[in-house]
N, CA, C and O atoms as a Tripos MOL2 file, in Angstrom:
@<TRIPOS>MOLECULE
protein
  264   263    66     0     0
PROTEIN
NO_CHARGES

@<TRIPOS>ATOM
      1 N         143.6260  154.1970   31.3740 N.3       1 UNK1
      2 CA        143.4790  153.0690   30.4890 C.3       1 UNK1
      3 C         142.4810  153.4330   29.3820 C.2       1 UNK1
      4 O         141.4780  154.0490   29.7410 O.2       1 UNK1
      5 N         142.6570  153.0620   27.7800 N.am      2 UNK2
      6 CA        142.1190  153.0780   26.7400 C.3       2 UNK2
      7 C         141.0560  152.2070   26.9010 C.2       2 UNK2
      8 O         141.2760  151.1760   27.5360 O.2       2 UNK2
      9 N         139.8030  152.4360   26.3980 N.am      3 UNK3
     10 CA        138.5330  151.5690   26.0080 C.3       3 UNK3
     11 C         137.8210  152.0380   24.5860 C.2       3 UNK3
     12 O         137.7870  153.0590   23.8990 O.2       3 UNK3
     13 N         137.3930  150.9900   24.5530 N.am      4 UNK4
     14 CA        136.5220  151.2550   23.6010 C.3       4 UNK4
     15 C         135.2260  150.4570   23.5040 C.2       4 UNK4
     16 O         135.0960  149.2340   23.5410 O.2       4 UNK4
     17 N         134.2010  151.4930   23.3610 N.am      5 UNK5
     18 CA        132.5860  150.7270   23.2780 C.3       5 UNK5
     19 C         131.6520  151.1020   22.4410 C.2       5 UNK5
     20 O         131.4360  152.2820   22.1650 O.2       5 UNK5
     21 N         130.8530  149.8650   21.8440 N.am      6 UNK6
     22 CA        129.9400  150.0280   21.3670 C.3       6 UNK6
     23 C         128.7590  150.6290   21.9710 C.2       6 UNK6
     24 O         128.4720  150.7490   23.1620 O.2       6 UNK6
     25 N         128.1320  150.9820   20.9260 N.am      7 UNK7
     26 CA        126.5570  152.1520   21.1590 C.3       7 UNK7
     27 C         125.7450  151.8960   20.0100 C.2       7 UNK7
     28 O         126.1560  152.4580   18.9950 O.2       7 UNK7
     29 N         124.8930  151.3310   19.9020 N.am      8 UNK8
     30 CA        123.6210  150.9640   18.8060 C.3       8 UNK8
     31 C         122.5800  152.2510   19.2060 C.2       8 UNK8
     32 O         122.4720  152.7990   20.3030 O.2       8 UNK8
     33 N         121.9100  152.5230   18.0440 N.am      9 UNK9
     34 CA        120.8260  153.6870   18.1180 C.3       9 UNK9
     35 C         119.6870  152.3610   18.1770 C.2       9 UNK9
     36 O         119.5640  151.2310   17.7050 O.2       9 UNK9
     37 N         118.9280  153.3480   19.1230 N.am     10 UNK10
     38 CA        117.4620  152.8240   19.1890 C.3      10 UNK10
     39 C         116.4730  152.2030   17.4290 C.2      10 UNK10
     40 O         115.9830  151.2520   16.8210 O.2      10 UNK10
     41 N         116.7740  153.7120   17.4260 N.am     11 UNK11
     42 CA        116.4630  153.7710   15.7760 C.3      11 UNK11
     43 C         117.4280  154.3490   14.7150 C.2      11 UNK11
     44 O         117.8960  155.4870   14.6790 O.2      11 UNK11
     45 N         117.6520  153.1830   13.7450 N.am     12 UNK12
     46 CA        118.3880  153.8260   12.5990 C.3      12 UNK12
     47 C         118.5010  154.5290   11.9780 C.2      12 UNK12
     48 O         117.6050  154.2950   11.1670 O.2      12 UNK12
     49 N         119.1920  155.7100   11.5290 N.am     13 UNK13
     50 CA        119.2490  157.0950   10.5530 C.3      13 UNK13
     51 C         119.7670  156.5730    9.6040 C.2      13 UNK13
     52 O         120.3610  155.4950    9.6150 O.2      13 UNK13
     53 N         119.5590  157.4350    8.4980 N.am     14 UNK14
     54 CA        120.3260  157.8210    7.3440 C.3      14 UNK14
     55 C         121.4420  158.5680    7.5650 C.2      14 UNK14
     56 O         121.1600  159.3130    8.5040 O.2      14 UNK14
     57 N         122.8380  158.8210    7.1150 N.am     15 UNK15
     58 CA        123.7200  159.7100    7.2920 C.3      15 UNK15
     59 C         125.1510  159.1640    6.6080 C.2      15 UNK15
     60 O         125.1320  158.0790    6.0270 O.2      15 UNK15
     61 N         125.9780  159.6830    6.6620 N.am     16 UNK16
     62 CA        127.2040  159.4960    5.9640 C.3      16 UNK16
     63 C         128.4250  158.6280    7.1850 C.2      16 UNK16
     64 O         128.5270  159.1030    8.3160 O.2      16 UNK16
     65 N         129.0460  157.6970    6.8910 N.am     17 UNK17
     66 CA        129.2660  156.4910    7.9270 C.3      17 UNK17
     67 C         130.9250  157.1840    8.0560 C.2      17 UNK17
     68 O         131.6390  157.4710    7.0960 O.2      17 UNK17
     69 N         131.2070  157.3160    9.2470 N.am     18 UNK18
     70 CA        132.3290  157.9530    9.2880 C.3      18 UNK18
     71 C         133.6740  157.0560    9.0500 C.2      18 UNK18
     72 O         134.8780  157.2810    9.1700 O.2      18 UNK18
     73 N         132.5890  155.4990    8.5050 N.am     19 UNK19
     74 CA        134.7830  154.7660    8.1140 C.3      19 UNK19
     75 C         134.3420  154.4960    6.8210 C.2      19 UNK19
     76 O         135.2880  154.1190    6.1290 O.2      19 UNK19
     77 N         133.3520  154.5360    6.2550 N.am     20 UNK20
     78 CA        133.4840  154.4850    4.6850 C.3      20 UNK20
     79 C         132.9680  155.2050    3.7210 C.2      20 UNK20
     80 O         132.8870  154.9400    2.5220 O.2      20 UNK20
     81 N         132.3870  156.7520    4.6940 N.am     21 UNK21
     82 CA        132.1030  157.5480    4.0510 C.3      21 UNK21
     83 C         130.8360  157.3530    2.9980 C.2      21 UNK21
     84 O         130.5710  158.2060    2.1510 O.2      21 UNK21
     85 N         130.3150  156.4970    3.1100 N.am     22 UNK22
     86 CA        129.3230  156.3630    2.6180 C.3      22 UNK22
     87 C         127.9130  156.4760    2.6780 C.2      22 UNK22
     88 O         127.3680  155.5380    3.2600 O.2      22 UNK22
     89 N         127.1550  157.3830    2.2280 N.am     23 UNK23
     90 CA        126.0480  157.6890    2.7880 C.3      23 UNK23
     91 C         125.0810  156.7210    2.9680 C.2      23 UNK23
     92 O         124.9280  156.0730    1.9330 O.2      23 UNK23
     93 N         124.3630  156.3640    3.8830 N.am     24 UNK24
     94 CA        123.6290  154.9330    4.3530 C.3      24 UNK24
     95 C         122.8320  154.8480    5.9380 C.2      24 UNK24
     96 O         122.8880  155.9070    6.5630 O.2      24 UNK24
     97 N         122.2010  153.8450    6.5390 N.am     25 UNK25
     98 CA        121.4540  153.9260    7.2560 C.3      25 UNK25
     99 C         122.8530  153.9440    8.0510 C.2      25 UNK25
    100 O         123.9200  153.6910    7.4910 O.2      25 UNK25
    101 N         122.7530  154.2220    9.2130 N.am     26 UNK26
    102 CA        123.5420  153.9760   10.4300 C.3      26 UNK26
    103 C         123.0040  153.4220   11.3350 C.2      26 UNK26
    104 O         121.8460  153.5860   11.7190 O.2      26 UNK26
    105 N         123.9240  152.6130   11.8140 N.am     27 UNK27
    106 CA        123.2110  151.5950   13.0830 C.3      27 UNK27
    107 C         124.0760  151.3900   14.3320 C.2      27 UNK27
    108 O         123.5080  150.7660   15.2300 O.2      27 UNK27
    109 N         125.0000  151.6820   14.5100 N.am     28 UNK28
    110 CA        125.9970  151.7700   15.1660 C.3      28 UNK28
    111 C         127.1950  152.9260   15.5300 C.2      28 UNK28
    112 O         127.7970  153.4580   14.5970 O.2      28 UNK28
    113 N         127.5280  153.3110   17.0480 N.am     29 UNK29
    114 CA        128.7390  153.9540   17.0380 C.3      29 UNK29
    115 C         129.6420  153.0500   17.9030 C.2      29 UNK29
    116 O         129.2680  151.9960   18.4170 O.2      29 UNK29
    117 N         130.9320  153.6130   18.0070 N.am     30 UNK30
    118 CA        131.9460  153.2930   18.6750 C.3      30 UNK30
    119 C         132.3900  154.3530   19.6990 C.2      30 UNK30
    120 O         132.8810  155.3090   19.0990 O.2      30 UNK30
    121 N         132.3900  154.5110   20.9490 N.am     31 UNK31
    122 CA        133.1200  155.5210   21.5780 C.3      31 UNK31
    123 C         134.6290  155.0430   22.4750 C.2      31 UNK31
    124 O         134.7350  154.1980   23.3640 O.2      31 UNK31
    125 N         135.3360  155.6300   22.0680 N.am     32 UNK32
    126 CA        136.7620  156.0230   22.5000 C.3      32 UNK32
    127 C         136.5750  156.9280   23.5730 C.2      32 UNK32
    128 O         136.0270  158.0230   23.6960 O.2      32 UNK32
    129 N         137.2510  156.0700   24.3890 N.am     33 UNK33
    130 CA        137.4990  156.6690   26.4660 C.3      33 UNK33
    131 C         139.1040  156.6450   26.9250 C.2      33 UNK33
    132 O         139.9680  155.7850   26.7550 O.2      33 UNK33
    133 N         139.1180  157.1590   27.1830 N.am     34 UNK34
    134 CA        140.7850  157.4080   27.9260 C.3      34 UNK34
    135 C         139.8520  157.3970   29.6580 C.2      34 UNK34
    136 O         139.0940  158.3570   29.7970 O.2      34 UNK34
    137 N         139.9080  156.5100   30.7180 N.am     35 UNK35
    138 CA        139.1230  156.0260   31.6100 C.3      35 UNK35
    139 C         137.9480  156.7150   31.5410 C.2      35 UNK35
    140 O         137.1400  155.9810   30.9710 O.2      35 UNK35
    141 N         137.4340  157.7810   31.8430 N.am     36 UNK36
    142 CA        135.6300  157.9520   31.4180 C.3      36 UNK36
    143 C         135.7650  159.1450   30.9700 C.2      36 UNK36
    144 O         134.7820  159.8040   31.3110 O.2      36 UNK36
    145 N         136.7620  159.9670   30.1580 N.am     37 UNK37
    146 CA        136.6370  160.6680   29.3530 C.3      37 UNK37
    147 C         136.5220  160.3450   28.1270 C.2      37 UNK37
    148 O         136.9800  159.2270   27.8890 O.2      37 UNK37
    149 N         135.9090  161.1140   26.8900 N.am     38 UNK38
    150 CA        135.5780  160.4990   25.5050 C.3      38 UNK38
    151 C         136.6480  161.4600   25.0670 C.2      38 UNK38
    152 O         136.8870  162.6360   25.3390 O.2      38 UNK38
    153 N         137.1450  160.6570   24.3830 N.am     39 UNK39
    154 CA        138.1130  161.0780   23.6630 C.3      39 UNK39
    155 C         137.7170  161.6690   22.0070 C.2      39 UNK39
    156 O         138.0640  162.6670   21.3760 O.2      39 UNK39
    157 N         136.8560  160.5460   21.7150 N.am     40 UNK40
    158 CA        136.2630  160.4060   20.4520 C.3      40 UNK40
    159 C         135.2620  159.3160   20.2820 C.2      40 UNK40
    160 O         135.0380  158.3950   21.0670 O.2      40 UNK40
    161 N         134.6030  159.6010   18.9520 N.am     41 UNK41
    162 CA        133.4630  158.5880   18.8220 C.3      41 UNK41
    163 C         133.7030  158.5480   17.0950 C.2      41 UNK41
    164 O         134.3430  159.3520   16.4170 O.2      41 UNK41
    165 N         132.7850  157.0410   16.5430 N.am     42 UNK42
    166 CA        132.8200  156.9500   14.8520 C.3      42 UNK42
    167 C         131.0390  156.4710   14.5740 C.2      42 UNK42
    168 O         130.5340  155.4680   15.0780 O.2      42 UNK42
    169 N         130.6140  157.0440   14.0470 N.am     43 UNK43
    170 CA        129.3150  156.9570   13.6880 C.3      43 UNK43
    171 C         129.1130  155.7190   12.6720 C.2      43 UNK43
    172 O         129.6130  156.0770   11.6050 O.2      43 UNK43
    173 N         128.6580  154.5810   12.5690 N.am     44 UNK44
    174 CA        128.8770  153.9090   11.7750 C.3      44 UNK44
    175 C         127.7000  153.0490   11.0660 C.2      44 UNK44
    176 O         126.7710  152.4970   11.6550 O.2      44 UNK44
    177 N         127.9790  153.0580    9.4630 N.am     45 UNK45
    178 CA        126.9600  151.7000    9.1150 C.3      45 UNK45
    179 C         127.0720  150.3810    9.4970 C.2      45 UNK45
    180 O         128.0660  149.9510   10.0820 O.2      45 UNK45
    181 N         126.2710  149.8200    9.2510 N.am     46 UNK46
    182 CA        125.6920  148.0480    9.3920 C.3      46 UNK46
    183 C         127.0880  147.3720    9.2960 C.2      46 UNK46
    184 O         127.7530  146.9950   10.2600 O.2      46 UNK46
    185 N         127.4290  147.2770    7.9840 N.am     47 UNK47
    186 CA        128.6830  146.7740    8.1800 C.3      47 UNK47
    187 C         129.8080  147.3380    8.2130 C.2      47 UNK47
    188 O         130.7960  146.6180    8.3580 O.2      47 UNK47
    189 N         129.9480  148.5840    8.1050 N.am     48 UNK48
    190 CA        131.3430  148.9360    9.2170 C.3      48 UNK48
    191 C         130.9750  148.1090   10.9070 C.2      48 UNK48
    192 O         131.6640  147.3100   11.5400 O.2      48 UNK48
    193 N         130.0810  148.5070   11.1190 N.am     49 UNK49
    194 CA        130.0450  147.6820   12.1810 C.3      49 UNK49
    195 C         130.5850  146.5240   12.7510 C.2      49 UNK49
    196 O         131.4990  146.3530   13.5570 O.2      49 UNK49
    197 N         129.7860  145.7210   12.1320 N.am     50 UNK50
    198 CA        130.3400  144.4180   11.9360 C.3      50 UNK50
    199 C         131.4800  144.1610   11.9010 C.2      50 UNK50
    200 O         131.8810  143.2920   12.6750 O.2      50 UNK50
    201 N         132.5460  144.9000   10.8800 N.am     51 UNK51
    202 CA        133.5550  144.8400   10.7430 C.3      51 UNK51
    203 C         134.7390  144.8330   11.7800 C.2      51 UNK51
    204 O         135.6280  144.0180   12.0260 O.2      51 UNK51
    205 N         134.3120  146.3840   12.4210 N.am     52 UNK52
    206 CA        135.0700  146.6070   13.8490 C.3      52 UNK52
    207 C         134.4940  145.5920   14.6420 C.2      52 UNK52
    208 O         135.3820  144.9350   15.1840 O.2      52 UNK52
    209 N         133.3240  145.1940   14.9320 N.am     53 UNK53
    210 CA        133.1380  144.4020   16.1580 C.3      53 UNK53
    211 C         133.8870  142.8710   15.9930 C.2      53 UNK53
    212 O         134.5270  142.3540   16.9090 O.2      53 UNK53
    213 N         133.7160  142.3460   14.8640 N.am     54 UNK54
    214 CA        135.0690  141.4700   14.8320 C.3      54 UNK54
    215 C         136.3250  141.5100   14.7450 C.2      54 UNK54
    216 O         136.9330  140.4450   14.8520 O.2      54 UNK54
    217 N         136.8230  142.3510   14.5960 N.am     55 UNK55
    218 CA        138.1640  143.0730   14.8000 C.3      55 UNK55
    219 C         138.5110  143.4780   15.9980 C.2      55 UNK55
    220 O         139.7290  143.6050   16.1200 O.2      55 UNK55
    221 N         137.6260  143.8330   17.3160 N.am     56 UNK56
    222 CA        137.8750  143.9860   18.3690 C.3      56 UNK56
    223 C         137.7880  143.0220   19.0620 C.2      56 UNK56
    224 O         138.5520  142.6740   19.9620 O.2      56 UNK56
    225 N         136.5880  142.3860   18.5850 N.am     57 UNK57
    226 CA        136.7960  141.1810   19.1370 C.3      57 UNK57
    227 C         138.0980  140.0250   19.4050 C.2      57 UNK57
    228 O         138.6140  139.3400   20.2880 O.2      57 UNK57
    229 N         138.1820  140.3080   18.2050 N.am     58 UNK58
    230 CA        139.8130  139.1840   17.6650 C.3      58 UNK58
    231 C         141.1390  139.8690   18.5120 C.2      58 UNK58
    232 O         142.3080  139.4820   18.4860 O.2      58 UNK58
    233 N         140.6760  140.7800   19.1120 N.am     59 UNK59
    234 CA        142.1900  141.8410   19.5970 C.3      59 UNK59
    235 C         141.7910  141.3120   20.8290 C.2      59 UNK59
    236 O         142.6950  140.6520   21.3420 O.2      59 UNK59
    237 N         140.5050  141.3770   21.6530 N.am     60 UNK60
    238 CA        139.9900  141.0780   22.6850 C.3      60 UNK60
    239 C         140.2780  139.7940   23.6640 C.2      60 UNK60
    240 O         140.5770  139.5330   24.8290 O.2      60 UNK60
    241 N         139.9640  139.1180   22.3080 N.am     61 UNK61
    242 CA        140.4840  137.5190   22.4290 C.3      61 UNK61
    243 C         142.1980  137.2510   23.0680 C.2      61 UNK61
    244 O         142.5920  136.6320   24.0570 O.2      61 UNK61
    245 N         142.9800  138.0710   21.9330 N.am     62 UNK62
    246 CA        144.4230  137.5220   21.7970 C.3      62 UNK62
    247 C         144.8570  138.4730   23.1690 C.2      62 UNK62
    248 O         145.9780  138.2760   23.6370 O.2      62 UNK62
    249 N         144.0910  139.3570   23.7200 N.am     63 UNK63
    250 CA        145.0460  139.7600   24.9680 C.3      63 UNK63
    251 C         144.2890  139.2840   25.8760 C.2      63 UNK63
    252 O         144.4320  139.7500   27.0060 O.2      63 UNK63
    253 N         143.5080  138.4740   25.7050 N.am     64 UNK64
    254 CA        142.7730  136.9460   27.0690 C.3      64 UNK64
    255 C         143.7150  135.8990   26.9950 C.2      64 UNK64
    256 O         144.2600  135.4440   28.0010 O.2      64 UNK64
    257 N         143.9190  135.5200   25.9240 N.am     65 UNK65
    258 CA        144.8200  134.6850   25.5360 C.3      65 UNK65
    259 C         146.7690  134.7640   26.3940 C.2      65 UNK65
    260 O         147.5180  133.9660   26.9570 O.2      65 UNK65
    261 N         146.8000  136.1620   26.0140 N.am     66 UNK66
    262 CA        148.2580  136.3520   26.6120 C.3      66 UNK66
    263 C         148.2420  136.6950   28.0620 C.2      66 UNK66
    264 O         149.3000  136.8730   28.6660 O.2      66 UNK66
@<TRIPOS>BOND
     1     1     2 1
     2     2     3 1
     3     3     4 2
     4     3     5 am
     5     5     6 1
     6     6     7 1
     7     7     8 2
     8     7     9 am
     9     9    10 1
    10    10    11 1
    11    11    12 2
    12    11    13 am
    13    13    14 1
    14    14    15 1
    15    15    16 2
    16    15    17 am
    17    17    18 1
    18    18    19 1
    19    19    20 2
    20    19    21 am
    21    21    22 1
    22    22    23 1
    23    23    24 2
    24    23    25 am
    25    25    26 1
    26    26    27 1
    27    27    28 2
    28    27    29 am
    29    29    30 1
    30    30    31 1
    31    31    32 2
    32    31    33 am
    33    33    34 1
    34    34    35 1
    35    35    36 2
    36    35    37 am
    37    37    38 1
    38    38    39 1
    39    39    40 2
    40    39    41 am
    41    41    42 1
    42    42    43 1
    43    43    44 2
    44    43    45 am
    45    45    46 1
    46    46    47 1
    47    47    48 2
    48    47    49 am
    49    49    50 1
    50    50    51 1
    51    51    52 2
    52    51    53 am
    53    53    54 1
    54    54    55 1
    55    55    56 2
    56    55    57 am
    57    57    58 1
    58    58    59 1
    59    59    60 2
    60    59    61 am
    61    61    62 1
    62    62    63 1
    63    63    64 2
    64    63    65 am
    65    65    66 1
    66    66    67 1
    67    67    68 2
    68    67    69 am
    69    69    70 1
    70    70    71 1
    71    71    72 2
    72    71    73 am
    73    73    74 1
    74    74    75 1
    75    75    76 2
    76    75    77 am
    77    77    78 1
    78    78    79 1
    79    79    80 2
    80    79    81 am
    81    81    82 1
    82    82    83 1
    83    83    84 2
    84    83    85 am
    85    85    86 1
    86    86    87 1
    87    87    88 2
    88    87    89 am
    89    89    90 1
    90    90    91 1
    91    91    92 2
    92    91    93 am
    93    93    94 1
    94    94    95 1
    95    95    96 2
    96    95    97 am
    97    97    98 1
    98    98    99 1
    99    99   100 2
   100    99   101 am
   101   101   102 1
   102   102   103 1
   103   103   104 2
   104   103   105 am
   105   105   106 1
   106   106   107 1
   107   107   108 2
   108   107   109 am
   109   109   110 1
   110   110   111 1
   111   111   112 2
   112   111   113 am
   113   113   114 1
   114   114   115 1
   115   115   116 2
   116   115   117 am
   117   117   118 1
   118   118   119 1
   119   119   120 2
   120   119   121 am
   121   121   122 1
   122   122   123 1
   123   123   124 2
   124   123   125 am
   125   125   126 1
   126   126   127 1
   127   127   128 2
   128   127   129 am
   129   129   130 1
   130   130   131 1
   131   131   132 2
   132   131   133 am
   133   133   134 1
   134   134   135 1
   135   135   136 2
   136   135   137 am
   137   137   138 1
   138   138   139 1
   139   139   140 2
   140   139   141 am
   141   141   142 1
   142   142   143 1
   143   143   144 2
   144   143   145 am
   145   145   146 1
   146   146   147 1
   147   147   148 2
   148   147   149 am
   149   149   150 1
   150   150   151 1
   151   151   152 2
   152   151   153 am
   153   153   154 1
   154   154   155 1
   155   155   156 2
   156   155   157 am
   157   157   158 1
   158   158   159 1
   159   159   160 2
   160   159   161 am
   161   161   162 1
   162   162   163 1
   163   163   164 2
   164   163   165 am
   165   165   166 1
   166   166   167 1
   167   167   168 2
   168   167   169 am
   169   169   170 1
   170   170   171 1
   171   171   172 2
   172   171   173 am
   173   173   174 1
   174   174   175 1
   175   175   176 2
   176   175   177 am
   177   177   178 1
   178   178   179 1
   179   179   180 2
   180   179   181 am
   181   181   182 1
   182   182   183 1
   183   183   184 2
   184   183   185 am
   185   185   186 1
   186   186   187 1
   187   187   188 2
   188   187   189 am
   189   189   190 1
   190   190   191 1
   191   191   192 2
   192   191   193 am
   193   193   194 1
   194   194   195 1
   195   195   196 2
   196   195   197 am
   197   197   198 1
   198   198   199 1
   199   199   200 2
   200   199   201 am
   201   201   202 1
   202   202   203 1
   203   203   204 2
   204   203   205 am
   205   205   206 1
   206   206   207 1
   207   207   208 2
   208   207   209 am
   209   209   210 1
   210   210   211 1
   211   211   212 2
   212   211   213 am
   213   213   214 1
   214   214   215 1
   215   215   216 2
   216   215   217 am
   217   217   218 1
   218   218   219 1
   219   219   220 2
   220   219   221 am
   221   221   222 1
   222   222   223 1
   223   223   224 2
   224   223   225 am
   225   225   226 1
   226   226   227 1
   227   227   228 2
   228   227   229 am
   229   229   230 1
   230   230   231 1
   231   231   232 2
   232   231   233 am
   233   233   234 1
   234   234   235 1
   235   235   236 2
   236   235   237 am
   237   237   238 1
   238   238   239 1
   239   239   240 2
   240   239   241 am
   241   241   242 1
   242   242   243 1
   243   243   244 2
   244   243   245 am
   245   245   246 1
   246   246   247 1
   247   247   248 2
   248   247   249 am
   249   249   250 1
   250   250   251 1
   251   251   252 2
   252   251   253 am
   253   253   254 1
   254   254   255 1
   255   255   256 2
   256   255   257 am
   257   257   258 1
   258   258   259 1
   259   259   260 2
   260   259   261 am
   261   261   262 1
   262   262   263 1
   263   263   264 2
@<TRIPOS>SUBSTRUCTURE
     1 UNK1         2 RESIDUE 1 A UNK
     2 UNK2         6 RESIDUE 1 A UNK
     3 UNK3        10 RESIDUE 1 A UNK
     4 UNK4        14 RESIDUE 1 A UNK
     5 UNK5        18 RESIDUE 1 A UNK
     6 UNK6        22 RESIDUE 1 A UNK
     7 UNK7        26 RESIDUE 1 A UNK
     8 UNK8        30 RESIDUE 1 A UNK
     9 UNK9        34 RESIDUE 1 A UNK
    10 UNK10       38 RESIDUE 1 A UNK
    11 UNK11       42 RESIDUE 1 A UNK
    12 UNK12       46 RESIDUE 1 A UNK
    13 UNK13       50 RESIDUE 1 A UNK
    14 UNK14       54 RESIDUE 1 A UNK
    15 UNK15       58 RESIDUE 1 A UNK
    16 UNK16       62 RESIDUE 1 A UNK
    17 UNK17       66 RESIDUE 1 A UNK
    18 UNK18       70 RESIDUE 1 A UNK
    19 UNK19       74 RESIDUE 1 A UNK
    20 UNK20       78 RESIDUE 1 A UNK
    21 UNK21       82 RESIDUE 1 A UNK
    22 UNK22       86 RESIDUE 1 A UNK
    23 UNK23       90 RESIDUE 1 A UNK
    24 UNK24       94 RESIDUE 1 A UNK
    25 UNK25       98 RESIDUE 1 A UNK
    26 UNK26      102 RESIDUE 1 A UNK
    27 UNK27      106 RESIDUE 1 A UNK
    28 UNK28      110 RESIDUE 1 A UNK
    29 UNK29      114 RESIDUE 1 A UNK
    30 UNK30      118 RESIDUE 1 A UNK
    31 UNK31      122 RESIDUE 1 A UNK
    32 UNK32      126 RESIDUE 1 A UNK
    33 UNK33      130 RESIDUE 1 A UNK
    34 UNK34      134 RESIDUE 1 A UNK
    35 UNK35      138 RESIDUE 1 A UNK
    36 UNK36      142 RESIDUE 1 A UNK
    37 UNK37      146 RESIDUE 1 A UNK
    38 UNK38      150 RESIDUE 1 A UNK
    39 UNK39      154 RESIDUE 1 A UNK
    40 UNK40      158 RESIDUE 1 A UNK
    41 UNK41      162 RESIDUE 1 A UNK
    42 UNK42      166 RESIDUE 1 A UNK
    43 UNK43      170 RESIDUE 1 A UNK
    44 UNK44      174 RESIDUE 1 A UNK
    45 UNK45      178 RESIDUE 1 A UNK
    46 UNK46      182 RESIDUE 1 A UNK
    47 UNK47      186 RESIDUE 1 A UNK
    48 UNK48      190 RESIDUE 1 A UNK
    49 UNK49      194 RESIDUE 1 A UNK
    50 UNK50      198 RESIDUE 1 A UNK
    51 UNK51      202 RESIDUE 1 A UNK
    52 UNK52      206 RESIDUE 1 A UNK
    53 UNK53      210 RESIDUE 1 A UNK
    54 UNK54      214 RESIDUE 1 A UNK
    55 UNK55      218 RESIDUE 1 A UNK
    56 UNK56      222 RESIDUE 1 A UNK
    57 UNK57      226 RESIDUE 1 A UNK
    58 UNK58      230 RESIDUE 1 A UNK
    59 UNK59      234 RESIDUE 1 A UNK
    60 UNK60      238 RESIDUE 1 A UNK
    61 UNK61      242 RESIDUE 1 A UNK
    62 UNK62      246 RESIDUE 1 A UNK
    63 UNK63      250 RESIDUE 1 A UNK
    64 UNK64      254 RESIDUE 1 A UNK
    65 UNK65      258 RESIDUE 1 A UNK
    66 UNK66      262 RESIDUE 1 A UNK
């Protein structure tokens, strides 16, 4: 089974945000698991963040829902 989870850094870096490419603080990753293997991970700013976490959320929701 696919997962996916959030990971906040203790402390925020500077670095280039791997969904908008934009160089900026980072505050957030995402890791991708195929059951407890990592498949992959996305390093992300503030609001990429945000972005995905309501977006997963909303996916989260609709398969509680069904």
């Amino acid at each position: 089974m696919f997962q996916v989870r959030f990971s906040y850094f203790a402390r925020p870096r500077r670095g280039r945000c791997d969904c908008c490419d934009r160089q900026q603080t980072l505050e957030g990753k995402i890791l991708l698991l195929e059951d407890t293997a990592l498949i992959g991970d996305l390093i992300l700013c503030a609001e990429c963040a945000a972005a995905w976490g309501e977006l997963l959320g909303q996916a989260r929701e609709k398969v509680i829902q069904q």
